[in-house]
C-alpha positions as CSV (number, residue, x, y, z in Angstrom):
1,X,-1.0,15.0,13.7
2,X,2.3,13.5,14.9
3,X,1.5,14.3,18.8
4,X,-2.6,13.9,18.9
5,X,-3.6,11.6,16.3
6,X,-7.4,11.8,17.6
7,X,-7.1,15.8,17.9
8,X,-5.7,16.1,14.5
9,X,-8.7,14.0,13.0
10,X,-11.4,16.2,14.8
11,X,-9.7,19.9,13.3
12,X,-10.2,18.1,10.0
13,X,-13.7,16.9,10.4
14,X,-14.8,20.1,11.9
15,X,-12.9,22.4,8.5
16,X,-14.8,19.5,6.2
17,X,-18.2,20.3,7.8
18,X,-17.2,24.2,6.9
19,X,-15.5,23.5,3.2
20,X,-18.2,23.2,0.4
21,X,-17.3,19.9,-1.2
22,X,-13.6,19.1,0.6
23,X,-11.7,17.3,-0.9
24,X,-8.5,15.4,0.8
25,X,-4.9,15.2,-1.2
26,X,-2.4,13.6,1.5
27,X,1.0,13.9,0.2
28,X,2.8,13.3,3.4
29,X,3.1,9.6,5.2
30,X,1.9,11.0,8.4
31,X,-1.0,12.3,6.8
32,X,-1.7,9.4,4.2
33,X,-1.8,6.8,7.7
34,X,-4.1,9.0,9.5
35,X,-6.9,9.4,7.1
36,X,-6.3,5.1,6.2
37,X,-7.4,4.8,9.9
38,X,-9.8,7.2,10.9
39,X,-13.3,8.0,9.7
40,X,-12.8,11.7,8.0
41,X,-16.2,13.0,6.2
42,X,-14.9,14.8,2.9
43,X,-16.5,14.0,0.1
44,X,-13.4,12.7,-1.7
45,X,-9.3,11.7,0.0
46,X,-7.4,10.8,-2.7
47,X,-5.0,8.5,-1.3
48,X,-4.5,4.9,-2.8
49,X,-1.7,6.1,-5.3
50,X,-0.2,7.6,-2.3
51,X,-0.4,5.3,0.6
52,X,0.5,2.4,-1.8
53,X,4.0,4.0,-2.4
54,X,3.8,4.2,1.2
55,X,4.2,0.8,1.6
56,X,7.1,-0.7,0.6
57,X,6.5,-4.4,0.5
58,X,3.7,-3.3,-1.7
59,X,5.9,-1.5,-3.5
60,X,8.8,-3.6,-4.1
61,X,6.2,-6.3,-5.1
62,X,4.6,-4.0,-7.6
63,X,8.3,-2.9,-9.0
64,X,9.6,-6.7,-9.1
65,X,6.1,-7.5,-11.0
66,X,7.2,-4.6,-13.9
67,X,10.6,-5.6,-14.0
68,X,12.4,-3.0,-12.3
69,X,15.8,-4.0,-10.4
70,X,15.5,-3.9,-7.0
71,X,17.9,-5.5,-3.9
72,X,17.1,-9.4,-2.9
73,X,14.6,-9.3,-0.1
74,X,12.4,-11.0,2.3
75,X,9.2,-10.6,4.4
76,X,10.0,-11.4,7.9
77,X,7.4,-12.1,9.7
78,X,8.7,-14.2,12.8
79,X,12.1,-14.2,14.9
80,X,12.9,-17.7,12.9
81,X,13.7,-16.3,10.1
82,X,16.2,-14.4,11.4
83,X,18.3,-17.0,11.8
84,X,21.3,-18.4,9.1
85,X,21.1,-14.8,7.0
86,X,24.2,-15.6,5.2
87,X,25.5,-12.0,4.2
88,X,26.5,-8.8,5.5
89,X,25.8,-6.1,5.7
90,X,21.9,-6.2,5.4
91,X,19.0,-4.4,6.1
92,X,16.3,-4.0,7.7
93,X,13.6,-1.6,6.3
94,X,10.0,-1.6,8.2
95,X,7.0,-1.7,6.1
96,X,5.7,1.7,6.5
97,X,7.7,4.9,7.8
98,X,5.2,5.3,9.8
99,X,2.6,4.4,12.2
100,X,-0.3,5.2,14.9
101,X,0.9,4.0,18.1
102,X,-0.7,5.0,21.7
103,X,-2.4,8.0,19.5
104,X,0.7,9.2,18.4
105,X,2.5,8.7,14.9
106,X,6.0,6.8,15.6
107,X,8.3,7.1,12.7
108,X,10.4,4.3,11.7
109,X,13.8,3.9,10.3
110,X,16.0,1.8,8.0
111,X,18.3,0.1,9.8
112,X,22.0,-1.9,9.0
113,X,22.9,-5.3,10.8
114,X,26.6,-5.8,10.1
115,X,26.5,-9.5,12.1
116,X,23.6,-11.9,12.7
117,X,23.8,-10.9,16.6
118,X,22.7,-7.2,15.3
119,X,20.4,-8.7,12.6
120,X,18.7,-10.9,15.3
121,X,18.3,-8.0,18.3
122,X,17.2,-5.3,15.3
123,X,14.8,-8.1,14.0
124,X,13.5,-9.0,16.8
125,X,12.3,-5.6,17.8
126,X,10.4,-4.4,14.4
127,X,8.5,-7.8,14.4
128,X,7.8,-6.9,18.2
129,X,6.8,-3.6,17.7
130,X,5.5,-3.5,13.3
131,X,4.7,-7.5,13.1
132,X,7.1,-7.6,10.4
133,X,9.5,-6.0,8.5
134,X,11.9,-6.1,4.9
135,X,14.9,-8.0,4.8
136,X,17.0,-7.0,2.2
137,X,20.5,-7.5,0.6
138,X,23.1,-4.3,1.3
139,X,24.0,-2.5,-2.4
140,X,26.8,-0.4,-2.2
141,X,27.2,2.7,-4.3
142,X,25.0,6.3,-4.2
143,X,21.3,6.9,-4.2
144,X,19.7,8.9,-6.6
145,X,15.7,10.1,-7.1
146,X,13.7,11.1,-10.0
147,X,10.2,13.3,-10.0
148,X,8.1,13.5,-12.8
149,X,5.0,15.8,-13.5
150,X,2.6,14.0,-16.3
151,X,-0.6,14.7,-18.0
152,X,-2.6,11.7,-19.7
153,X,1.2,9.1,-19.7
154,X,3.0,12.4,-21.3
155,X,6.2,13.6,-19.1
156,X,6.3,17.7,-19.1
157,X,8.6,18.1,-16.7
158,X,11.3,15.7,-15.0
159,X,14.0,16.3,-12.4
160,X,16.7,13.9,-11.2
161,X,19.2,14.0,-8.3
162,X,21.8,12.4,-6.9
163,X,21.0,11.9,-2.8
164,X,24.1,13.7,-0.4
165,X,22.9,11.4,2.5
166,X,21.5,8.2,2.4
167,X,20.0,5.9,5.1
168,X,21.4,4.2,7.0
């Protein structure tokens, strides 16, 4: 759906209209934003697990809520609060990785401001074009990730790795 949001949503209501009893599992952002922002007729999407991991200020609010560690951060919202940041590096994370723009999907990206001049002309722009954006503290060191397949809160199968690139 990335070039022709509009086309991409018409395929999938005409294949629902032709599927006995469709049912919608988005695993990808692209996807998960589309059917958020379009009318589909399936009988079921399964999406709010999905598109709430999607989000990151949602998701950082939900992991600092549990007590996970995560970086400091803020929700900028206006240039403003750009000014006085007081350490560096930072970054600057956008909301979604995603979104509809002009009937296309833009993709986003993390981005690092190593002096306020870069934190101001980077912050500027994702208020401009998002309306606001994830401020957060720089932690240096290596990324890992962790999947997990469950069944009624009982892990049967886990997986962890250490990332060999990280952004930014």
């Amino acid at each position: 759906p990335k070039k022709d949001v509009k086309s991409f949503v018409r395929w999938l209501n005409k294949l629902c209209e032709t599927t006995e009893d469709p049912l919608i599992f988005p695993i990808g952002d692209d996807i998960t934003l589309v059917l958020k922002n379009h009318k589909i007729n399936a009988k079921a999407i399964l999406s709010s697990p999905i598109e709430f991991a999607h989000n990151k200020k949602k998701l950082f609010n939900f992991a600092t809520k549990h007590g996970v560690l995560v970086p400091k951060t803020k929700t900028i919202t206006n240039k403003d609060q750009l000014k006085g940041a007081k350490k560096f590096p930072c970054i600057l994370k956008p909301i979604q990785s995603m979104y509809i723009k002009n009937n296309k999907i833009i993709s986003t990206k993390v981005q690092i401001a190593n002096t306020n001049r870069e934190l101001i002309e980077k912050g500027s722009k994702l208020i401009s074009n998002f309306g606001e954006f994830l401020l957060q503290e720089y932690v240096p060191g290596h990324g890992v990730g962790y999947f997990a397949v469950s069944k009624n809160g009982v892990v049967l199968s886990d997986f962890q790795h250490k990332r060999l690139r990280e952004v930014p």
